[in-house]
N, C-alpha and C positions, 0 to 999 in steps of 0.2 A: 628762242632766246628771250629769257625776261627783262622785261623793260622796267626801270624804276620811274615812276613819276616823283615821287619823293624820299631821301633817303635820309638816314637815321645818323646819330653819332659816330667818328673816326674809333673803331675797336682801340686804338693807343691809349687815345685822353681815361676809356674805360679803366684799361685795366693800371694807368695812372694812380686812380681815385682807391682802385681796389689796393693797390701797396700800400698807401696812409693807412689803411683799415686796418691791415694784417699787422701791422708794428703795433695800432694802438690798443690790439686785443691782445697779443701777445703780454703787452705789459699788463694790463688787468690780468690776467690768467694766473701769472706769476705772483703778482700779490695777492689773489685770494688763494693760493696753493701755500704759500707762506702765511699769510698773517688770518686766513679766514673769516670767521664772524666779523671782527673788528675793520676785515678787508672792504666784506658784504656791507654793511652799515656806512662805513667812508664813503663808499662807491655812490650807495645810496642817495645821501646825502648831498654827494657834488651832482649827481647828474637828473635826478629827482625833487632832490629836498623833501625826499621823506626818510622819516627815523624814528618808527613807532617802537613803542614795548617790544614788542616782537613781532616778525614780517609775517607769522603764521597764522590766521586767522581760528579763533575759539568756536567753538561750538555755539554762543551765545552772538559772537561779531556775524556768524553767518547767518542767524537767523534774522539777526538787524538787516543784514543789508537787505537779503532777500525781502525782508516786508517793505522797503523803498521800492520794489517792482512792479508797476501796474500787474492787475491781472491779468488783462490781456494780453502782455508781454511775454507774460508766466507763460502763458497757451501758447502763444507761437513757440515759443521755447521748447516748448512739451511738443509740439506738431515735428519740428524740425528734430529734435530728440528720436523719436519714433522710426521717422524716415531713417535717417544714419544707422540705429540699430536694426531694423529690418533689413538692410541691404547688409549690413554687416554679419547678421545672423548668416543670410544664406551665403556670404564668402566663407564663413566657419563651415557650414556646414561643408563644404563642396571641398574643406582641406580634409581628407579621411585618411586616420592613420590604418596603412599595410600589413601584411605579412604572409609571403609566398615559401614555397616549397621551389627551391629552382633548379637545384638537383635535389635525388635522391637522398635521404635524410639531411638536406641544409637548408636552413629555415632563416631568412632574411627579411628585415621591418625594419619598419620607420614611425617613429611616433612625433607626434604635433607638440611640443611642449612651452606653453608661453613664458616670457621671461619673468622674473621675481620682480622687478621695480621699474617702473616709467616715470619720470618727468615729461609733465606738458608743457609748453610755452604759450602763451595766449598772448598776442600783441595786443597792444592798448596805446599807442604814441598817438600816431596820426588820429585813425579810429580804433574806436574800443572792438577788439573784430569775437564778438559773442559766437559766432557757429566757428571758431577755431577749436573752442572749448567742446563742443558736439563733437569733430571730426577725431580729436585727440582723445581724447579722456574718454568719453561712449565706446566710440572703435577698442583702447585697448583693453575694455572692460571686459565687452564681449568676448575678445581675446584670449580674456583668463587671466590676467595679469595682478597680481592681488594688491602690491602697492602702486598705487595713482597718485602723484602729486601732483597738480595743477598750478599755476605761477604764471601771475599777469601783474606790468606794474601799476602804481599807484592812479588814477583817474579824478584829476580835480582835488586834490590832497587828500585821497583815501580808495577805497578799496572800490572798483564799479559793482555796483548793484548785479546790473543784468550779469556781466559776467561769472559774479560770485554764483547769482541762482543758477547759472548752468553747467559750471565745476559742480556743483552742488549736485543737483540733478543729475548729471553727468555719470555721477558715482565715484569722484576726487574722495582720498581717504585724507589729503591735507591739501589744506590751499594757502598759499603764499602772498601775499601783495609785494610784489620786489620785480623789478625789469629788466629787462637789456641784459649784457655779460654777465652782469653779476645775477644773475637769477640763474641764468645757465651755468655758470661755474660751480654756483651756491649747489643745484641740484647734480650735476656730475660728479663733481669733486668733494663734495660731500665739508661740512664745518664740523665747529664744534656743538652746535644744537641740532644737525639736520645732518642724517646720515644719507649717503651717495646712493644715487640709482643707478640701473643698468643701463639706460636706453634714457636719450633723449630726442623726443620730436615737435615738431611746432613750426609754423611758418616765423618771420623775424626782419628783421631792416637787414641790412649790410654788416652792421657788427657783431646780431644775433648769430647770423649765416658760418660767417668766420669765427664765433666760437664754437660751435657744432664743428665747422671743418676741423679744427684745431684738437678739440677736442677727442675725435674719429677714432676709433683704435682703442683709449682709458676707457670708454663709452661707445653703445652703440650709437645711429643719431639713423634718424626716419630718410633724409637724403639732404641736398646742399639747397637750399631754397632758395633763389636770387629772388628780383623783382619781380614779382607778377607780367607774364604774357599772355599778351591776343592775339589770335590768326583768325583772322575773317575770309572764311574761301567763298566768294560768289559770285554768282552770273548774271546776266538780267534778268532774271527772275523776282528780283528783289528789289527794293528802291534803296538810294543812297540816304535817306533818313534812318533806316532801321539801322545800316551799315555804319555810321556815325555816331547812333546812340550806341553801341552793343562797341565799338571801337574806344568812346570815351570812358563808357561805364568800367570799363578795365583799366583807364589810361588813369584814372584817376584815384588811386591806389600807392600813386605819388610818382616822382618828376624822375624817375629813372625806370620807369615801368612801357617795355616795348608794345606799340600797337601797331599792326599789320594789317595792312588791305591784301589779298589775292586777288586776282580776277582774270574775266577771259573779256572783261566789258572795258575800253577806254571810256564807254561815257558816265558806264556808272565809278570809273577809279575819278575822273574831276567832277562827279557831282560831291561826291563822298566826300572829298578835297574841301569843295564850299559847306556844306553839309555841317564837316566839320568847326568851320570857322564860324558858322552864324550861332550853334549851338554852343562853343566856347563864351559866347556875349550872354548865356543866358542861367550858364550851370554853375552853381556855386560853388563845385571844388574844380574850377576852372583854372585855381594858379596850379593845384597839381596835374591837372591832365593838361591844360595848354605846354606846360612845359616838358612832360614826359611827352606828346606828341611832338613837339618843336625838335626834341635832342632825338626823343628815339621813336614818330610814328615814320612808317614807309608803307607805301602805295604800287603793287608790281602789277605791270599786266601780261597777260601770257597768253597763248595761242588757244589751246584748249584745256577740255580737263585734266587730259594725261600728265599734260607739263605741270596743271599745277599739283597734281601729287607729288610729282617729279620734286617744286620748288618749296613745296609744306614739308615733305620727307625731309628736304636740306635743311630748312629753318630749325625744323623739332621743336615748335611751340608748346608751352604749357597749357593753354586753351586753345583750343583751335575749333570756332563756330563756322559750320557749313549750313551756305543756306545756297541750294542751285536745285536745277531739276529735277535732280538722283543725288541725294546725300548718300543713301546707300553705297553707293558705286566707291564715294570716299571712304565709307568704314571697311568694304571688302580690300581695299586699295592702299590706303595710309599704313604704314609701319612706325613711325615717329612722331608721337604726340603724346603729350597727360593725359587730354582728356577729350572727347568728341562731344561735340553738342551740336542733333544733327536736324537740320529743320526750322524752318523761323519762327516753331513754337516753341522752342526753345530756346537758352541763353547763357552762358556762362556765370549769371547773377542765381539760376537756378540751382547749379552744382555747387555756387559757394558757399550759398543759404542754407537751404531747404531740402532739395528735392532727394539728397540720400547719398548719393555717392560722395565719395570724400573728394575735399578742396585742396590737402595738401599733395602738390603735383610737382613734376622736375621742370625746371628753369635751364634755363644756359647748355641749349643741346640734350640736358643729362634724359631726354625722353628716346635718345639712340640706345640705350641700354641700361631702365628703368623706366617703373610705370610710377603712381603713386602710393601714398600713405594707404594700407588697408590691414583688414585683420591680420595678413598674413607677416606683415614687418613686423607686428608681436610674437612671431613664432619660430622656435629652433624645430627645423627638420632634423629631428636625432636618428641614426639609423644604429641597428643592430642586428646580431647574429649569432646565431646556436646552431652546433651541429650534433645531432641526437644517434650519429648509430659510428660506431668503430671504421666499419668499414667505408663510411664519406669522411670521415677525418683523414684517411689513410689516402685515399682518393685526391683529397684536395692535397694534402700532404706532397703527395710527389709532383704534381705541377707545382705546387708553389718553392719546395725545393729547385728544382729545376731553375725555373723562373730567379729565384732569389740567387743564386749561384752567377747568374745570367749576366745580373748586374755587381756583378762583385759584395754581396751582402753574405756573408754568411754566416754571422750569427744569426739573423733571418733564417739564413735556411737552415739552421740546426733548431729553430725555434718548430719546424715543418718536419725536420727528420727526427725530432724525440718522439713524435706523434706518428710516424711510421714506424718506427720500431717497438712502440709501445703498441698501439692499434692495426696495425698490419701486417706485423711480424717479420717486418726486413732487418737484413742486417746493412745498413748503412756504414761505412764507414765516417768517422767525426769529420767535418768541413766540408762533405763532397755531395753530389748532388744526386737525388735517388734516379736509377737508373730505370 
């Protein structure tokens, strides 16, 4: 049975916070659906204070910002670039479109086809988060995807540099300076300067989140991102330092952002405990982790490893870093999580960065039935079918007569018996089922 050492916020006060959300998106959504451009710019303007010429960045605004970028930057950019599209390369590659013979002249396939238009969101509030831009815009390049719009809001009353270089790079066919709802309505819903896309994805706060949800259905959307999770699974194998920095380095992402200790160790869950608190005194985005720790870190200890697959299964954390004797044992083991990072050479800062697989991952459970953002949410599985010889029309024709009769469909099955009387030479009678 798991023991809490410390636990997290009452789920009430949560989903509280979340009702205010959902009313004040709803009213944004409405007025940009009514008033548009004029809505986009209002919006702007109140929650921003920006109101350029135009929120779309020129071919000339981007070369400015981009020469604001150290070069060095440039490079990492370009490093981190590479990785996303390598990994992304070979997810394409491993989606191969079919097509089988499964009876006798019927021929059945599937093609891979990416969607016509993506909107990205790149957050920029708290921090400017530049590899959001890699994860979105690269991934659904690679995809196929031929219109990219990229959209991050304003940074210090104008457009972020780095950002801009790696929409840019990226392969963004338009880039935006515009945030929050109205960026996302702006690109879903389409105005009077900026025509609607198909799909929308991007990580986002709280209000980003619920307009994606809201939006769900008018638009595709990559999945519902809450606040950033950590699951820390270890044993004493590891000191409670490593377990405290890799806990805040997440918790700090802002004050609704849950961090997790597992363990099979009481000594390392209160070292980890103090760990915590002395490296609070020292890290400068310490009022965002102190407080996401305070409301929502918790510390469980549990018997052994079984149990804690058993209580990481329940959790379904968005990261979940294993660091214990056999990390393997948890990748054979785990059914619920975003993302594995397995080994104390690894880290969760590596997946958000750098190191290739993508960052956007599901939040709040949703890892019990999705994974995350990859090539393949740019892509419709279309399937099709031909059937090339009289005599498997005729074939198919009477089971599905049958069949369609079955359930009381029978223009259905007259749709099956014009094809047996014409290809198989029966004489059916109209409405009834081939015998």
């Amino acid at each position: 049975m798991p023991r809490f050492l410390k636990r997290g916020m009452d789920a009430t006060e949560v989903r509280a916070a979340e009702t205010k959300v959902r009313k004040t998106v709803e009213g944004i959504l409405e007025d940009i659906e009514k008033n548009g451009d004029k809505a986009v710019r209002a919006l702007s303007t109140k929650f921003d204070k920006w109101s350029p010429k135009s929120f779309k960045l020129s071919p000339k605004e981007i070369e400015k910002a981009i020469a604001k970028v150290p070069a060095r930057d440039l490079e990492d950019i370009q490093f981190a670039q590479a990785q996303v599209r390598n990994f992304a390369n070979a997810q394409r590659y491993s989606m191969r479109d079919i097509e089988v013979e499964t009876h006798p002249g019927v021929i059945l396939g599937h093609k891979h086809i990416p969607v016509d238009s993506v909107g990205c969101y790149v957050p920029g509030g708290r921090y400017p988060m530049v590899a959001s831009a890699h994860m979105s815009i690269v991934t659904a390049k690679v995809a196929g995807v031929k219109r990219v719009i990229g959209c991050a809001p304003p940074f210090k009353g104008g457009p972020h540099p780095a950002i801009v270089a790696a929409m840019h790079l990226g392969g963004a066919d338009e880039i935006y300076v515009l945030g929050g709802v109205q960026a996302v309505a702006m690109m879903a819903l389409g105005t009077g300067t900026v025509a609607p896309v198909d799909m929308i994805v991007g990580p986002g706060n709280a209000f980003v989140a619920e307009a994606k949800r809201q939006l769900f259905g008018r638009v595709g959307i990559d999945l519902l991102a809450g606040p950033t999770e950590t699951l820390i699974i270890a044993d004493d194998t590891v000191d409670a330092e490593i377990c405290a920095t890799d806990l805040l380095g997440q918790a700090e992402h802002g004050p609704t952002s849950p961090a997790v200790l597992l363990t099979t160790s009481e000594k390392l869950a209160k070292a980890t405990i103090a760990q915590v608190e002395r490296l609070l005194t020292i890290l400068p985005t310490a009022d965002a982790a102190g407080k996401a720790w305070k409301d929502y870190g918790e510390v469980i200890v549990v018997k052994d490893d079984a149990e804690m697959v058993k209580e990481a299964n329940r959790i379904a954390s968005e990261h979940v870093q294993v660091m214990t004797r056999d990390p393997d044992y948890f990748l054979a083991n785990m059914t619920n999580y975003g993302a594995l990072f397995l080994g104390p050479r690894t880290n969760v800062a590596y997946g958000d960065k750098v190191i290739g697989t993508n960052h956007t991952l599901p939040t709040k459970k949703a890892a019990r039935y999705t994974g995350g953002l990859w090539v393949g949410k740019f892509i419709k599985t279309c399937t099709y079918q031909k059937v090339l010889t009289d005599k498997a029309s005729a074939t198919i024709g009477e089971y599905c007569s049958r069949l369609c009769i079955l359930e009381g469909f029978v223009g259905h099955a007259e749709q099956a018996n014009v094809r047996v009387r014409r290809y198989g030479g029966r004489n059916i009678p109209y409405g009834e089922a081939a015998e």
